[in-house]
C-alpha positions as CSV (number, residue, x, y, z in Angstrom):
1,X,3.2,-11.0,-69.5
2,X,5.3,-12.0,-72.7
3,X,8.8,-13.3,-71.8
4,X,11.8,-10.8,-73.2
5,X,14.1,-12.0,-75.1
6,X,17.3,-13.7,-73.6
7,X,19.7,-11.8,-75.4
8,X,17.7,-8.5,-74.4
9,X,17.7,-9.6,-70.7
10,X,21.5,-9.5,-70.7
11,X,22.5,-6.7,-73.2
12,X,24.3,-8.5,-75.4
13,X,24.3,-9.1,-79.5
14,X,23.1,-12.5,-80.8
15,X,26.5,-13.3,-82.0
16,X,27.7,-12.3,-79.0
17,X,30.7,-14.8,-77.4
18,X,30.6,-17.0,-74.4
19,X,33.1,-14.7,-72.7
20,X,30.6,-11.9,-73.2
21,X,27.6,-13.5,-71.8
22,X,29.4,-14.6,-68.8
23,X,30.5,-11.0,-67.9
24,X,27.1,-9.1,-68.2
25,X,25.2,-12.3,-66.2
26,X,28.0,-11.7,-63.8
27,X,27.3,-8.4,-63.7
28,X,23.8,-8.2,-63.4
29,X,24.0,-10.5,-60.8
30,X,25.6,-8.0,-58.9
31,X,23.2,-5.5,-59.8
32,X,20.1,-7.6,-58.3
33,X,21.4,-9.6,-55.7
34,X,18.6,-9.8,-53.1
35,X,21.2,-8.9,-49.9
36,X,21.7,-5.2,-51.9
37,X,18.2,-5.0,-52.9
38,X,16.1,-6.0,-49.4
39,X,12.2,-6.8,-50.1
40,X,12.3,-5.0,-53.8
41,X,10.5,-7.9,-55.7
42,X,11.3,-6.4,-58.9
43,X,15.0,-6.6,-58.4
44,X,14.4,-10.7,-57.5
45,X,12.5,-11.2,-60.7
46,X,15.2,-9.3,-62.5
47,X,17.9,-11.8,-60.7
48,X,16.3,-14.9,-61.7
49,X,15.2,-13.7,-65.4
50,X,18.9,-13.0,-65.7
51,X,19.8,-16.2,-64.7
52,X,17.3,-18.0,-66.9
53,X,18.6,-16.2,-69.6
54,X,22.2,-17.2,-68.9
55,X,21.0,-21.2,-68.4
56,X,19.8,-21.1,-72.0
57,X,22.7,-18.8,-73.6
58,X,25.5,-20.3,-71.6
59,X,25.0,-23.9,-72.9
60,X,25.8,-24.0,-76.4
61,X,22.7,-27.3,-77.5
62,X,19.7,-24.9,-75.7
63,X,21.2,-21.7,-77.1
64,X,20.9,-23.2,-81.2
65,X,17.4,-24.3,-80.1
66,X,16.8,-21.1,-78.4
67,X,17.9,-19.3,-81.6
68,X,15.9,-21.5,-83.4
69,X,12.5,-21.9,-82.1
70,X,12.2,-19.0,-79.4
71,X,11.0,-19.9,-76.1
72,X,9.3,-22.4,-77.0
73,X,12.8,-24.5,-77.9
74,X,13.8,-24.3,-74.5
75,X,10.2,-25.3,-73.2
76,X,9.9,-21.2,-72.2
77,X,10.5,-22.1,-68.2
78,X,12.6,-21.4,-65.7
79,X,14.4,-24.0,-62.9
80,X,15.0,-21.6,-60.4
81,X,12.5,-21.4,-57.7
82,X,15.0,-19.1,-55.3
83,X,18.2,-17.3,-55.0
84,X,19.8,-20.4,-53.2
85,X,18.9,-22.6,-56.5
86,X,20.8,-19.7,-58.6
87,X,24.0,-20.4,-55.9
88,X,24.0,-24.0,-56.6
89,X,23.8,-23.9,-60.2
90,X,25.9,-21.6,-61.4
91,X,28.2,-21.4,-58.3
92,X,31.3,-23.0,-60.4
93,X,31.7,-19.7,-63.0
94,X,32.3,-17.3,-59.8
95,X,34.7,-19.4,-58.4
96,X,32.9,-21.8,-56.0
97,X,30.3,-24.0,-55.0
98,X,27.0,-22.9,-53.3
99,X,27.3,-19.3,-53.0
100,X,31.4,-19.0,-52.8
101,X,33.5,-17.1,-55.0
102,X,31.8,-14.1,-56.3
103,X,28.9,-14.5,-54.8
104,X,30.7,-15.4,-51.5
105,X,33.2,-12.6,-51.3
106,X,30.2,-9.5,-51.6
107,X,27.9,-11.7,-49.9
108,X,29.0,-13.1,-47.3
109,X,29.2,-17.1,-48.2
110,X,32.5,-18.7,-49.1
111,X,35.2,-20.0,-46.6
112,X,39.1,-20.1,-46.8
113,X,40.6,-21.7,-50.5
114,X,43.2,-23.1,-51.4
115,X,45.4,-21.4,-53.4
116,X,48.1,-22.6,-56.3
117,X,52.0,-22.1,-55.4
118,X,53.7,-18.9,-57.1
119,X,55.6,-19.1,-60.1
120,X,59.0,-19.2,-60.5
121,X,61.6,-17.7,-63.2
122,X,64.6,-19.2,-64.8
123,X,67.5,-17.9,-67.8
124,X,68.6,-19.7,-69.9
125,X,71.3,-18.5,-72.7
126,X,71.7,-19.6,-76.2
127,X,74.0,-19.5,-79.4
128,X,72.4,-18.8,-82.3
129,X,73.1,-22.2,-83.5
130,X,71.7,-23.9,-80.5
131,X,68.2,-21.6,-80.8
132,X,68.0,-22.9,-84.7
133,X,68.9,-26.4,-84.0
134,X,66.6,-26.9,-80.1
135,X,68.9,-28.1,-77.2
136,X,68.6,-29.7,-74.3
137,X,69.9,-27.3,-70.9
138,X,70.3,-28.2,-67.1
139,X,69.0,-24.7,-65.6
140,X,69.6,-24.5,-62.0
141,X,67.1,-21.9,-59.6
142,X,65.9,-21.9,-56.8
143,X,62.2,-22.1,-55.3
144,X,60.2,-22.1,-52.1
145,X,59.3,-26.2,-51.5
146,X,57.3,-28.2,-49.0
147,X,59.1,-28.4,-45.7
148,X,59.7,-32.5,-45.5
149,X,60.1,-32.5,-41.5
150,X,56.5,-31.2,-41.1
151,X,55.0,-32.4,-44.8
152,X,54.4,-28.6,-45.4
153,X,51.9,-27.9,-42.0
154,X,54.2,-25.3,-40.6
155,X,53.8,-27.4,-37.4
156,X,56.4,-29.3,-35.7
157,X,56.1,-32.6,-35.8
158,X,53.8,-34.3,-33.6
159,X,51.5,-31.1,-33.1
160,X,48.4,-29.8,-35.0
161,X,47.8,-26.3,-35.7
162,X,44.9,-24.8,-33.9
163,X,41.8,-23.2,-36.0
164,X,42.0,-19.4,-36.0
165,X,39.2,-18.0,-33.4
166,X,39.1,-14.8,-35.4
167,X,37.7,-15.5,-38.3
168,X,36.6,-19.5,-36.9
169,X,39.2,-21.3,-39.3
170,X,37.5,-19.7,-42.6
171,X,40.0,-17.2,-43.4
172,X,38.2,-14.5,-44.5
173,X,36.6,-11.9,-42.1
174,X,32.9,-10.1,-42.5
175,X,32.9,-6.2,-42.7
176,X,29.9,-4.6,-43.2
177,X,29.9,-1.5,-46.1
178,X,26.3,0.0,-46.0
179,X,23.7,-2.6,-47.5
180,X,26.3,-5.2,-47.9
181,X,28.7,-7.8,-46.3
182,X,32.0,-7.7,-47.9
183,X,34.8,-10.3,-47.2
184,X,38.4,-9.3,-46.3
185,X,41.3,-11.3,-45.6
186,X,41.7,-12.5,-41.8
187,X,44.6,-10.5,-40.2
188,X,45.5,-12.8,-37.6
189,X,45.8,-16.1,-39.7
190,X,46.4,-14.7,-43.1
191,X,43.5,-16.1,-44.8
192,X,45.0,-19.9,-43.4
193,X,42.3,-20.2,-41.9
194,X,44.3,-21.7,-38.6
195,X,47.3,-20.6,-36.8
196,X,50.5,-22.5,-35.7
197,X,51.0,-22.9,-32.1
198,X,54.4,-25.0,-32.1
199,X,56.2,-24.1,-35.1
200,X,58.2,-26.8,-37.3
201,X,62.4,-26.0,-36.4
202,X,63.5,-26.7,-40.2
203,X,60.7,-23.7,-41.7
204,X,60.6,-21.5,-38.5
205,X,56.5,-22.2,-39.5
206,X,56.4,-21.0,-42.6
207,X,55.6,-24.5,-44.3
208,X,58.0,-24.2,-47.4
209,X,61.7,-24.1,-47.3
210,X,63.8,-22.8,-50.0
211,X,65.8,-25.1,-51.9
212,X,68.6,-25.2,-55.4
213,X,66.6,-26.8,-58.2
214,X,68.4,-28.9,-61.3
215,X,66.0,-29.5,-64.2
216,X,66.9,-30.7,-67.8
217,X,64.6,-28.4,-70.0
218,X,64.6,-29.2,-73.9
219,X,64.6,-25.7,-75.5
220,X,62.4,-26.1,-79.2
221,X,64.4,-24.6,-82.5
222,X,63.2,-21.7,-83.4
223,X,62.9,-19.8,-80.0
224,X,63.9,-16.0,-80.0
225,X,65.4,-13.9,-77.9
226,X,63.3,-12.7,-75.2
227,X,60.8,-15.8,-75.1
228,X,59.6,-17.4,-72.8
229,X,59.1,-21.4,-72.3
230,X,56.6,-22.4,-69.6
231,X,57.2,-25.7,-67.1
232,X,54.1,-27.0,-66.0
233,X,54.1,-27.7,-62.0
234,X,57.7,-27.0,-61.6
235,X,57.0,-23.3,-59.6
236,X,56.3,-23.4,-56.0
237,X,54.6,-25.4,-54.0
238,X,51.2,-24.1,-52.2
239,X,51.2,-23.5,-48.7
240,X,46.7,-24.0,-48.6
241,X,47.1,-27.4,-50.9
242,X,46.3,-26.0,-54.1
243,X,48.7,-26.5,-57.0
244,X,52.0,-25.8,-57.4
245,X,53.4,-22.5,-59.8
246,X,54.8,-22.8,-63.1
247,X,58.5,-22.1,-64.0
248,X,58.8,-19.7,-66.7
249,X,62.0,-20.2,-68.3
250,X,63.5,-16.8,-69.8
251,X,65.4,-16.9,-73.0
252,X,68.8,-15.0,-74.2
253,X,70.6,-15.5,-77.5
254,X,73.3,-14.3,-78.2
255,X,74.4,-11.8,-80.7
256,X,76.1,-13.7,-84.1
257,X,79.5,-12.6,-85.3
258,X,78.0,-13.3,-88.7
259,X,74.4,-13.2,-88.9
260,X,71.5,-10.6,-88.0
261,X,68.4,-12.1,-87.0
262,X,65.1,-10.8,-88.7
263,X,61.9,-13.1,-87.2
264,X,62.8,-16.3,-88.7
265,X,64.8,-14.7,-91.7
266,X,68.6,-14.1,-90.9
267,X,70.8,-11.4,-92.7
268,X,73.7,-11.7,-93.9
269,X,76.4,-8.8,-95.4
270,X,78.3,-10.7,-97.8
271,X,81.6,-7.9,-99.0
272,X,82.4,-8.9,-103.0
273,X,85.1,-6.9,-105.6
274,X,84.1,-4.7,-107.7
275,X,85.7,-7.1,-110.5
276,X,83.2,-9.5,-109.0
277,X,80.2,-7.0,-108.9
278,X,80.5,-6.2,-112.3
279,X,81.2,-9.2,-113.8
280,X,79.1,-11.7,-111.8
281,X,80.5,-14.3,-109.9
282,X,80.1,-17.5,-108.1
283,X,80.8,-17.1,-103.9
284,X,80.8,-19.1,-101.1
285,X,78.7,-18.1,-98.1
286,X,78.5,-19.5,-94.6
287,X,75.1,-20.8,-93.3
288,X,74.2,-22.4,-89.6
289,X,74.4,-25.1,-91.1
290,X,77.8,-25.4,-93.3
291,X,78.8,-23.5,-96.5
292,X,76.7,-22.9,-99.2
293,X,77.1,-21.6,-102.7
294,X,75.3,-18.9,-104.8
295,X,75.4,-17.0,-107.9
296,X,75.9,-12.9,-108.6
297,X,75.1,-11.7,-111.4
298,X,76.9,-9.2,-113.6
299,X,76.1,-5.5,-112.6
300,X,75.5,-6.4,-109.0
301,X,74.7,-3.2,-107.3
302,X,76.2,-2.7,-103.6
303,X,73.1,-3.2,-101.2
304,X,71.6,-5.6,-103.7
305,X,70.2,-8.6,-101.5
306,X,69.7,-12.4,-102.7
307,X,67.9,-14.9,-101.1
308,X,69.0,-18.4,-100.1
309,X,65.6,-20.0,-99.7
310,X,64.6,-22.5,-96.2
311,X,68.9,-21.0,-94.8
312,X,67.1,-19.2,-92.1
313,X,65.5,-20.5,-88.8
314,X,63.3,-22.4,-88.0
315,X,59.6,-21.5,-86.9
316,X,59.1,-22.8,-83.4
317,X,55.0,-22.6,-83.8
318,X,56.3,-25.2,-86.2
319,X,55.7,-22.9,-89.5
320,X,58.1,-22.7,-92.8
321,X,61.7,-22.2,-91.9
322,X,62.9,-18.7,-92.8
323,X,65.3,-17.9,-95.6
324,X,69.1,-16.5,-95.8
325,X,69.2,-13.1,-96.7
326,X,72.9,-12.2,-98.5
327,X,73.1,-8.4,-98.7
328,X,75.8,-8.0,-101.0
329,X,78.7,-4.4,-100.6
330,X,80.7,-3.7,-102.7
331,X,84.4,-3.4,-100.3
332,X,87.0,-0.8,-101.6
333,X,90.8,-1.8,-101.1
334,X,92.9,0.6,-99.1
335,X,96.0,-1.3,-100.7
336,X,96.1,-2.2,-104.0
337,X,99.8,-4.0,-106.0
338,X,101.3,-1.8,-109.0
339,X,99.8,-4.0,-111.6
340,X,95.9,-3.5,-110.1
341,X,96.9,0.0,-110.2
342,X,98.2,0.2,-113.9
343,X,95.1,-2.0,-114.5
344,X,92.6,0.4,-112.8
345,X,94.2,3.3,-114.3
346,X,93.4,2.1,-117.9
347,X,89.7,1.5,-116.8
348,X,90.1,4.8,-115.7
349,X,91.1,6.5,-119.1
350,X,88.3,4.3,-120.8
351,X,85.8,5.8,-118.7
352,X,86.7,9.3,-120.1
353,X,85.6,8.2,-123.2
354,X,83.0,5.7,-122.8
355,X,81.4,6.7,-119.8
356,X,78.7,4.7,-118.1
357,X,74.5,5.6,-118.1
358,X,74.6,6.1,-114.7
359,X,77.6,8.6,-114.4
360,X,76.6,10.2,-117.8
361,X,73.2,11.1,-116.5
362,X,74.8,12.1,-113.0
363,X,77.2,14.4,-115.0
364,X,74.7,16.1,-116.9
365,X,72.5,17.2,-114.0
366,X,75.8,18.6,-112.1
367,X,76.4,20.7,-115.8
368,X,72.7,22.1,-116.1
369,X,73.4,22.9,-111.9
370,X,76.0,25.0,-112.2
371,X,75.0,26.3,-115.4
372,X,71.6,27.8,-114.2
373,X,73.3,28.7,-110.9
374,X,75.4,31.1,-113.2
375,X,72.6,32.5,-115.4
């Protein structure tokens, strides 16, 4: 009988991605596990052609030979003899070793793991100035750590804890659920796998005590409000060996007096005259980094916006720095000195005479208005 073709065998698409293949082997692995399909034959071929097919898709040098040549790049046989050489080989991708993790959690295999120390979280609060320039920040938190007086055992000093006699020191408990074996955490020990008998005075057993941490972080220019910078290793510790956490340190800038922040662009409303407006003129702005000076040009509009090019922030992915966006108004004065007003007043009269495009066109569609309003 002709061999089916690997991709067929698992469902996917040729092109399909590691990730893919991973989740339909796992999945019809499930499917055809011998311990849910007792003395069906069919269902153990269909286990180990699945896992033949994921041996050769899985590894990237017999999958380009594979999708080369066929079967016959990948000499068209199969290494697996029995379920237990399935376990061994591909025990890693469910999480253990010779039938753990997946396998060893519907199945029955496995034994108590260790697991990696929770994470932790931290504020931090920023200027505007200090997120566009990076700076360095003590944070103080606190965080569950190993208990020194009993290196983290829970046990006092001088005693051992005893292995649980529930679940023989494993941690995990079997329950049956119809045809299979499914594991559950042990409710005397936790999933510990052992229990404390004489517990350390200085963590009352628990293994961790919890303490004020100081750590200098350096915060990168650029971050936003709302981020989020990750410390390796500097969460919890574990209380089964495994790893310790991560601190996730939360950022908070805070709002400008000046500037509005727009991803790495920051906005600016700049107030100018109307002399200045309509005549153009050369301003000074303020920038994060000093003052800065830029041109407007006659007719200025209020609202009208110019650009101060690499005035912004800086990209913390380490992209182009942003730009200063001036959005110009035009600011009215509620005061004005007798000689503005004589001034103004003259404008005013030449206005009658010569009025502008703008107000001209305004003015004629406020005549035809009223005019077809009375017709």
């Amino acid at each position: 009988m002709a061999k089916r073709d690997y991709y067929e065998v698992l469902g996917v698409e040729r092109d399909a991605a590691d990730r893919e293949i991973a989740k339909a082997y796992r999945k019809l692995a499930v499917k055809f596990h011998p311990d849910s399909n007792p003395g069906d034959e069919e269902a153990s071929q269909n286990f180990k052609e699945a896992a033949e097919a994921y041996e050769v898709l899985s590894d990237q040098e017999k999958r380009g030979r594979y999708d080369r040549h066929g079967h016959a790049g990948v000499n068209g046989g199969s290494q697996f003899g029995s379920a237990e050489d399935i376990f061994a080989a591909f025990g890693e991708m469910f999480g253990g070793g010779g039938g753990g993790g997946m396998f060893g959690d519907l199945f029955g295999g496995g034994g108590s793991r260790s697991r990696r120390g929770n994470d932790v979280r931290a504020n931090v609060t920023l200027t505007l100035e200090e997120a566009a320039q990076g700076v360095n920040k003590t944070l103080k938190f606190k965080r569950n750590q190993s208990c020194e007086p009993c290196d983290g055992s829970g046990s006092k000093p001088g005693s051992q804890p005893e292995h649980c006699q529930q679940c023989g020191g494993r941690g995990q408990v079997l329950q049956s659920a119809g045809i299979l074996r499914v594991q559950t955490t042990c409710p005397v020990c936790r999933g510990a796998g052992q229990i404390i008998v004489d517990p350390c005075g200085s963590c009352r057993g628990q293994g961790q005590v919890s303490k004020t941490v100081e750590l200098d972080v350096a915060i990168p220019a650029g971050v936003d409000d709302g981020m989020r910078v990750r410390l390796s290793g500097e969460g919890e510790s574990s209380t089964s060996g495994g790893p310790p956490g991560d601190c996730y340190v939360f950022i908070t800038v805070k709002q400008h007096k000046l500037f509005h922040r727009d991803s790495e662009n920051l906005i600016l409303q700049m107030p100018i005259s109307y002399t200045q407006a309509a005549l153009g003129a050369e301003i000074e702005v303020p920038t994060l980094t000093g003052r800065d000076k830029f041109k407007i040009t006659p007719g200025t509009q209020s609202g009208e916006v110019f650009k101060l090019p690499g005035r912004g922030m800086p990209n913390p992915q380490g992209g182009r720095t942003g730009d200063l966006l001036v959005q110009t108004y035009i600011e009215t004065p509620k005061k004005i000195s007798t000689e503005q007003e004589e001034l103004l007043r003259k404008l005013a009269e030449l206005e009658e005479t010569e009025v502008l495009p703008e107000r001209k066109n305004f003015l004629q569609r406020l005549t035809d208005y009223f005019s077809a309003e009375e017709s």
